[in-house]
N, C-alpha and C positions, 0 to 999 in steps of 0.2 A: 206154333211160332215161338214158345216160350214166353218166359215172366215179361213185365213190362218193364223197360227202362229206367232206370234211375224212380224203382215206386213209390218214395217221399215226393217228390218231384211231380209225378204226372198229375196225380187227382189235385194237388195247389195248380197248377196251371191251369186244368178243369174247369176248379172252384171259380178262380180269378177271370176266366173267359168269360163264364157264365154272370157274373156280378156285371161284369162290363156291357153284359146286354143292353141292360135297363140305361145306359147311358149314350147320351147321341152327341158328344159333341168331338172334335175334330182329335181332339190328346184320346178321348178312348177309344177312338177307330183307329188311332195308332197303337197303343197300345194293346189292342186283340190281336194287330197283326203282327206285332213283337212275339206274343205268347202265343200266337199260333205258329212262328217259325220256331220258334223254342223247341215246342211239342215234337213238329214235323221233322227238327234235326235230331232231340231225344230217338224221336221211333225208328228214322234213317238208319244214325248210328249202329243201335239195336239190331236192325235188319241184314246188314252188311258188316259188322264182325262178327266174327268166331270165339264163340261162348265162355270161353277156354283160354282165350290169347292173353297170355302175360303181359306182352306190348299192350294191350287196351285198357288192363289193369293198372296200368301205371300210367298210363295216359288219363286216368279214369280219376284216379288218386292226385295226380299234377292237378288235372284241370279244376279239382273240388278245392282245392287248396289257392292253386290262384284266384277262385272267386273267395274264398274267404278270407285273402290275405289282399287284394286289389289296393287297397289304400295306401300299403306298405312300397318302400321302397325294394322290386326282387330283382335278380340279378341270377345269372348261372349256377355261380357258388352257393347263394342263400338258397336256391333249389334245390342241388344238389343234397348241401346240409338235411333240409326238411326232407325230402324223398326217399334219401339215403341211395342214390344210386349216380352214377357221372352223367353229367350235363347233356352230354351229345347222347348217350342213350334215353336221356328225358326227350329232347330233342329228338330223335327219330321213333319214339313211340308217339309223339303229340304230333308228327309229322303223317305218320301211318293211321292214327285213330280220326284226328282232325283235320289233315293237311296245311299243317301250318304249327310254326314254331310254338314255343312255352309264351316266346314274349310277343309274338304276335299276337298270340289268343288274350294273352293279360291286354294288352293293347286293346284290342275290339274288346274284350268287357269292360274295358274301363271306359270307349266311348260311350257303349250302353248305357252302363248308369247312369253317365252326362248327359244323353239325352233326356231320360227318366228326367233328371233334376230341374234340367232346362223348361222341361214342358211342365210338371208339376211343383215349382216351386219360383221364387220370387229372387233368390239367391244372387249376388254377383260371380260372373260368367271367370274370373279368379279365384273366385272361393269355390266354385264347381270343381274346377280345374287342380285345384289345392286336395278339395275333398276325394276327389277320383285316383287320387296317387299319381298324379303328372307331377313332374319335379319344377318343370316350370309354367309359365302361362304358354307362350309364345310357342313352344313345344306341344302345350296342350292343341292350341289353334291349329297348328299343322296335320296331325294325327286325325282331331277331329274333320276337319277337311279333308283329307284322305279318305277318309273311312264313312264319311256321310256323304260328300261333296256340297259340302256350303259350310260357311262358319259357326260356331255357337250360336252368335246375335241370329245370322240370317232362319238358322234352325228357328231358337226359340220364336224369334217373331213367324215365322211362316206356321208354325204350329198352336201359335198361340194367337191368332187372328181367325181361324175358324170356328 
């Protein structure tokens, strides 16, 4: 089959599945099955590109960079800059590897975390919103509604009543 995906990546997921046994309450039944689609799109990915593809390489390279730049302000240009290659060909390798654009995928990690936040922390639902690289609140709320279907509040609290 070949190496395993992303192999920093896979045994932390492991680790972090397995700690989350010992715990029964409602955020860590979510969160095992956060880190289990994680894994199951890690192994997907892996399974269905070709070993070799330049395009997934750079798609590979985009996507590590937009999780560790999420907070920042990105945009096409500042992509392009960091990547060192044009926009639209960032864009149709993050299209080909993930189906879906550079700033779509920044977008759903950046709900991610917000959920993270939402459910493990006490924070105000503007400062999550601040913290995640949303430029604004109200833009935040939209996004996240989109992409969860319910709002912050109705998230945290649904999540944090179990």
């Amino acid at each position: 089959c070949g190496p395993l995906p992303d192999p920093v990546n896979v045994p932390e997921l492991i680790r972090r599945l397995n700690l989350l046994q010992a715990h029964h309450t409602a955020a860590a039944r979510w969160e095992q099955q956060q880190l289990f689609l994680e894994l199951l799109l890690l192994l997907q990915r892996e399974a269905s590109r070709p070993a070799d593809s330049p395009h997934y390489a750079v798609a590979e390279r985009t996507a590590a960079y937009l999780r560790a730049h999420y907070r920042e302000e990105i945009d096409y240009r500042t992509l392009s800059e960091a990547m060192h290659y044009h926009g639209n060909y960032i864009a149709l390798c993050m299209k080909r590897a993930y189906g879906c654009t550079p700033l779509e995928y920044l977008t759903k990690h950046r709900v991610e975390r917000a959920k993270q936040l939402l459910i493990h922390t006490d924070a105000k639902i503007g400062g999550i919103a601040e913290e995640t690289g949303f430029g604004s609140f109200p833009y935040f709320v939209r996004c996240f509604a989109r992409h969860a279907g319910m709002t912050p509040k109705a998230f945290r609290n649904r999540h944090r009543l179990r």
